[in-house]
N, C-alpha and C positions, 0 to 999 in steps of 0.2 A: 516512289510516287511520281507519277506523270506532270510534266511542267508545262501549262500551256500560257502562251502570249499572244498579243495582238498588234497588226498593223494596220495604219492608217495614213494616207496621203497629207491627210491634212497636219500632221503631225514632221513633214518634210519642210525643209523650210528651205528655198532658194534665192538667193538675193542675185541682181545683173545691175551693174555699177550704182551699187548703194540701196537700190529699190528692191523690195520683194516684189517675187513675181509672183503672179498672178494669173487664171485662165489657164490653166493646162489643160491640156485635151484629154478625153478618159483613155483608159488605157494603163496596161505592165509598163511600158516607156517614156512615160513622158518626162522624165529626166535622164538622160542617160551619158555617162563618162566613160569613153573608151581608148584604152590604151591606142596608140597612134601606130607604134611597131611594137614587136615582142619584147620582153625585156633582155634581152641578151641573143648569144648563141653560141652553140657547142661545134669547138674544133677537133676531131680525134686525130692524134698522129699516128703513124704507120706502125711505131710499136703500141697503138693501142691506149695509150697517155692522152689524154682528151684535155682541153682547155675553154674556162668557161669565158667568154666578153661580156661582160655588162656593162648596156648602154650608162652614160651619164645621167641624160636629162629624161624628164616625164611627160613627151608629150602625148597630150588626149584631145582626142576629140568632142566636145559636147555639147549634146544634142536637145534641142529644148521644144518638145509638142504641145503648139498652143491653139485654141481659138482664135479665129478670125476679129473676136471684140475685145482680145485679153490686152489687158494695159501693157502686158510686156511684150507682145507683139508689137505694140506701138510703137513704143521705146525702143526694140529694134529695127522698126523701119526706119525714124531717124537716125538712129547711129550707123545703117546700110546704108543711109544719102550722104550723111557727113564723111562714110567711109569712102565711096565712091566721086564725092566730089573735085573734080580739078583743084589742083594747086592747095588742097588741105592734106598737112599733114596725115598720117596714119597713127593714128595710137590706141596703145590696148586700154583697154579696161577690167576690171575684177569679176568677177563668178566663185561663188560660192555655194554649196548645197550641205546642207545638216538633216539627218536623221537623230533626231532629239529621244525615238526608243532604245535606236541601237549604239548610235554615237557613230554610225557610218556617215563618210560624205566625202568633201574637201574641197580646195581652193585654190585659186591663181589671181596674180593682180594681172595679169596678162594676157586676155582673152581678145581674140579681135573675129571677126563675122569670115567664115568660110566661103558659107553656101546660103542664101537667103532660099525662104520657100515659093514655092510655086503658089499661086493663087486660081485655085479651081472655085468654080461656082454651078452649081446646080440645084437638083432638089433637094440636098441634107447637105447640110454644113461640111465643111473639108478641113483638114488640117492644114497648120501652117508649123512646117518642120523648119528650124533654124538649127544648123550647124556652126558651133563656135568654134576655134582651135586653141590651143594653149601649148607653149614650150614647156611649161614647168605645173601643171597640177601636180598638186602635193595633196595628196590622201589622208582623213582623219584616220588617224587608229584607232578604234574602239579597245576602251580597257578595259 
């Protein structure tokens, strides 16, 4: 017999240091965690004996599509001033994202502002794309 399930965004749950967010933009991407480099890579020697490298650490990139009114758009335009501010320190903060159907997601305490967005205006609302980066996201397993 055929097994059918369902998804729902609203069932996604993303927190940016300590707060959920909030205002995502519609859309397949408005979360998205992406490996930073490959995980490894393949050596072959000349007799043909190959050797595999796997990186250590996990970094990803992640990418958060919001409205222009979203509270966590907010929230990242001050942590973009405090980050770019003179003579203040740089420090990361946390990101988190859960998928409470499937138990996909995962975590960093260590997330800091890449690329802040562009701010378009015209006659329909525009996205405001933030890129974070992270050394070390660590991935939920799903069991």
């Amino acid at each position: 017999m055929a097994k059918a399930t369902g998804y729902s965004f609203k069932n996604v749950a993303v927190v940016v240091d300590g707060q959920a967010a909030t205002g995502f933009w519609d859309g397949d991407d408005a979360f998205v965690a992406a490996p930073v480099d490959d995980i490894g890579s393949l050596v072959t020697g000349a007799n043909g004996d190959g050797i595999f490298s796997q990186r250590a650490g996990t970094p990803h990139t992640l990418t958060l599509r919001l409205m222009h009114t979203s509270p966590t758009h907010k929230l990242l335009m001050q942590k973009w001033a405090r980050q770019r501010a003179p003579g203040i320190r740089v420090t990361p903060f946390p990101v988190s994202k859960m998928d409470v159907d499937s138990g996909e997601g995962g975590a960093t305490a260590h997330a800091f502002i890449q690329a802040a967005p562009t701010d378009g205006s015209g006659v329909n609302a525009t996205v405001r794309e933030w890129v974070l980066v992270t050394p070390d996201w660590e991935p939920y397993i799903p069991i």
